[in-house]
C-alpha positions in Angstrom: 121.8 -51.0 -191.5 120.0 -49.8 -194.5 119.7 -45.9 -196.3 116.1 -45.0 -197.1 117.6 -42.3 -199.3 119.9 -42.3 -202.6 123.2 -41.0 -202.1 124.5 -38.6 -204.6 128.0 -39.2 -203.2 129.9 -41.1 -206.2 131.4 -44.6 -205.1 135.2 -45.3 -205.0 137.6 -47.4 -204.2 138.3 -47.1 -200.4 141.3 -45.0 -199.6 140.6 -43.2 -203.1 138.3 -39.9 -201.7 138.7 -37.0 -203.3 140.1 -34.6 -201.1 140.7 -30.3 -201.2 143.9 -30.6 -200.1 146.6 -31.8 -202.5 150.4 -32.6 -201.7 151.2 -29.0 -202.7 149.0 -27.8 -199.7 150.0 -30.3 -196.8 154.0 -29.7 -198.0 154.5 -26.2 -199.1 155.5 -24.9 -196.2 156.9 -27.7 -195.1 161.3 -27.1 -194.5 163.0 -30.5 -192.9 166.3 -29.5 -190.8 168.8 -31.8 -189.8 172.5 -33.0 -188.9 173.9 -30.3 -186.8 177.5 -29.2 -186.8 179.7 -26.9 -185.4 182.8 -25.4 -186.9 185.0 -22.7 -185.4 182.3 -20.0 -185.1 179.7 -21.6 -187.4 176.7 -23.7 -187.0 175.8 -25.9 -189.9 172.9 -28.1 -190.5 171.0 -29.6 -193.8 167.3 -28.4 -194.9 165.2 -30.2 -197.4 162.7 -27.8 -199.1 160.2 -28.5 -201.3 160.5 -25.8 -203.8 163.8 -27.7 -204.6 162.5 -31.0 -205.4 164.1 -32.7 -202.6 167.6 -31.0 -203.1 169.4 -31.2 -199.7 171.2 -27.9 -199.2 174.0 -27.2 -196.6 173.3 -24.3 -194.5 175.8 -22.2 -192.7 175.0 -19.6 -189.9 178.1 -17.8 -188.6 178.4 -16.5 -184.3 175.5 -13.8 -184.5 174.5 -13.8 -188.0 172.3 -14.7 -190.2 172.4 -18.0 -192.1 172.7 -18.7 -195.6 172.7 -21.2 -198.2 176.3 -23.0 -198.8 176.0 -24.3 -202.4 179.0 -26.6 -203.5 179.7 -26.8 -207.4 180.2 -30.3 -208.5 183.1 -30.6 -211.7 180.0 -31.0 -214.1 178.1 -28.2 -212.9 175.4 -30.0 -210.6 174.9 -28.5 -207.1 175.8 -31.1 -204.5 173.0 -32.2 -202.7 173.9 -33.8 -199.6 172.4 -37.1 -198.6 173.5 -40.5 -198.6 171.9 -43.8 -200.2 174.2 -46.0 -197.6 171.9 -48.7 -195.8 168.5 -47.4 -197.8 167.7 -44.4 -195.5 170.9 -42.5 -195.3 172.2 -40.2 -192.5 175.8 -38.6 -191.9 175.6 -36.8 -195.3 178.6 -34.4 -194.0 181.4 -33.2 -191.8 182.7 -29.9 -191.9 186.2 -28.6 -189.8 188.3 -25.4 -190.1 186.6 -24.4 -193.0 186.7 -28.0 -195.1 183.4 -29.3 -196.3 183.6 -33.5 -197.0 180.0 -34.6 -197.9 178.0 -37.5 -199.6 176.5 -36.5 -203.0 172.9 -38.0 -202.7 172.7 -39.6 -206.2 175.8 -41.5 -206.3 176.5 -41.4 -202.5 180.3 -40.3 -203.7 182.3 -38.0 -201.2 183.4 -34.3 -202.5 185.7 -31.9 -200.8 185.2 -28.3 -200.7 187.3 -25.3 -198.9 184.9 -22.1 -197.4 186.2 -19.4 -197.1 184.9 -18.1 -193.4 185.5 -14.3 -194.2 183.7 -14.8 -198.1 182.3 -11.1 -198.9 178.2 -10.8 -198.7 176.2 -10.1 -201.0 174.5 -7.1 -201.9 172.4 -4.9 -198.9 176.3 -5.5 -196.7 175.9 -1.6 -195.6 172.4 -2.2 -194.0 174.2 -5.0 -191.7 174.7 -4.5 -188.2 178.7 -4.9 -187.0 179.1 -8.4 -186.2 177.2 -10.1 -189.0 178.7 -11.5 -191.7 175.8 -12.0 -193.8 172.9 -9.5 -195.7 169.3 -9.3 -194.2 168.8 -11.2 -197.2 171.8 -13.4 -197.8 173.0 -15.0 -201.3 174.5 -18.3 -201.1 177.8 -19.2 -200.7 179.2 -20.4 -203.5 182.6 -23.1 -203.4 183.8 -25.5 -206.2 184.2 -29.1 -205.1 186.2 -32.0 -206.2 185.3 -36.1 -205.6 187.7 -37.6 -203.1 186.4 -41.1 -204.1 186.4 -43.4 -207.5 182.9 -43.2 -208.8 181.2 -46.3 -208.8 178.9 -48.5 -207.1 180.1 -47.9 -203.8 178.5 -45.4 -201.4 179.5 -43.3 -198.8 178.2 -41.7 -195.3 179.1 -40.0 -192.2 182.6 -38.8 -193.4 184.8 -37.7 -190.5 187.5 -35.4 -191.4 190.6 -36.6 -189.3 193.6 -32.6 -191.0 195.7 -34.3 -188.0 196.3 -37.6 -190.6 195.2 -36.1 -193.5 191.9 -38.3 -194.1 188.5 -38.7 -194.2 187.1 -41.7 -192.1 183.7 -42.8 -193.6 181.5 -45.8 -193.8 181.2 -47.7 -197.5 178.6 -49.9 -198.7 180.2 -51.4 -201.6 177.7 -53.3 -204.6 180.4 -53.2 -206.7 181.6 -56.4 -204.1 178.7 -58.2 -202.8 179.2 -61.2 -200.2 178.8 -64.2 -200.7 174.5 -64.1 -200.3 174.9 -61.5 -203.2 174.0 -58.7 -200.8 176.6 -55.3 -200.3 179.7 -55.3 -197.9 179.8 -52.6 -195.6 182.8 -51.5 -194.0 184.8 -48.5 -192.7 187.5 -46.6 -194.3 189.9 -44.5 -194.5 189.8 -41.7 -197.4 193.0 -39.6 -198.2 191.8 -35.7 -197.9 194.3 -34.4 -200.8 191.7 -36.2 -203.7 194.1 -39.1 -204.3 191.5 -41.4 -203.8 188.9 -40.5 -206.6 191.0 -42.2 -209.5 193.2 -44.6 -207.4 190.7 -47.1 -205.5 193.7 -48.6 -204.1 194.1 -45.4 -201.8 191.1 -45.5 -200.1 192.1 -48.2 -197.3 189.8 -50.3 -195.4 189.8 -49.7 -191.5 187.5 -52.5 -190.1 185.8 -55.2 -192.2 183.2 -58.2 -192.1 180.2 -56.9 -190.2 176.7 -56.0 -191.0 176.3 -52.2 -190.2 179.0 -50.1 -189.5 177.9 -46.3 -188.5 178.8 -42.9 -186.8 182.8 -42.9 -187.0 184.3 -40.7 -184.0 187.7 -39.5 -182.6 188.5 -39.9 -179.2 188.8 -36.3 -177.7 192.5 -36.1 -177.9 192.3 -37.3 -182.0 194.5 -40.8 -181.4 191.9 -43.1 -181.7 189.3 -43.9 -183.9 
């Protein structure tokens, strides 16, 4: 096919048009949600936003109210943003139950404990809320300080399972501190003490089930005896 006429189009490498829309156009707007839970009287789930540079931030919507951000203070000062590097792609950043908070702080993939208090005052604009609702029109976050429950290192951590009836965290671990023998991470399922033993005593952190490839999605039969 031939062109009779000059093209003022500039050449480029294919794939490399210039283009009106940017990323900041096609992403703005843009909110993930994920990993639903449900605690007591409270649904919680995880939204990724882009105004927060891919910060993954617990939300918490209590029975008939409005939600609001749940923002857990790591001992340096950090926000804990909550995904997990286990297997690459992550999933099972958290598990929250009567009012505990275990999750995987995405970095370093470490587990952190937090308490919430269910009845935590809201902010201001509380005498504009209906009865019932335990959070503003315009809600502040929740704020709670939380502390590791494992040793930091090269071992990460995902889909914790909080287990108050034994006192422990069930979670999978991908360890690269302790590669096999094809130099390539062990993954395994453990069992994490809830009182923060665990995070300078490796030792306490004891392995459930060992030696295969991908280990996922702990659970609790319905009457809690078996894992």
């Amino acid at each position: 096919m031939t062109s009779t006429g000059a093209s003022t189009r500039p050449e480029v490498p294919y794939g490399a048009w210039p283009s009106p829309l940017g990323l900041d156009a096609l992403t703005a707007r843009t909110v993930t949600l994920g990993e639903p839970r449900l605690d007591a009287t409270s649904t919680w789930w995880v939204e990724r936003r882009p105004e927060n540079g891919g910060l993954a931030t617990l939300v918490r919507c209590p029975d008939g109210g409005i939600p609001g951000d749940v923002n857990l203070v790591l001992p340096g000062g950090d926000t804990l943003d909550a995904r997990t590097r286990v297997y690459e792609y992550g999933g099972g950043a958290y598990d929250v139950a009567d009012g505990t908070v275990v999750a995987c702080h995405g970095p370093a993939s470490r587990l952190y404990r937090a308490e919430v208090d269910e009845d935590a005052a809201p902010s201001a604009g509380a005498a504009d809320v209906p009865a019932g609702l335990r959070y503003p029109p315009e809600p502040g976050p929740l704020t709670a300080s939380a502390r590791p429950l494992t040793p930091a290192g090269g071992a990460r951590y995902a889909a914790p399972l909080i287990d108050h009836r034994r006192g422990l965290v069930h979670a999978v671990r991908e360890d690269h501190d302790n590669p096999d023998a094809a130099g390539q991470p062990t993954v395994d399922l453990v069992a994490v003490p809830l009182d923060g033993s665990g995070a300078d005593d490796g030792s306490a952190v004891r392995t459930v089930l060992a030696g295969w490839d991908f280990v996922a999605s702990p659970a609790l039969s319905p009457d809690g005896r078996l894992l």
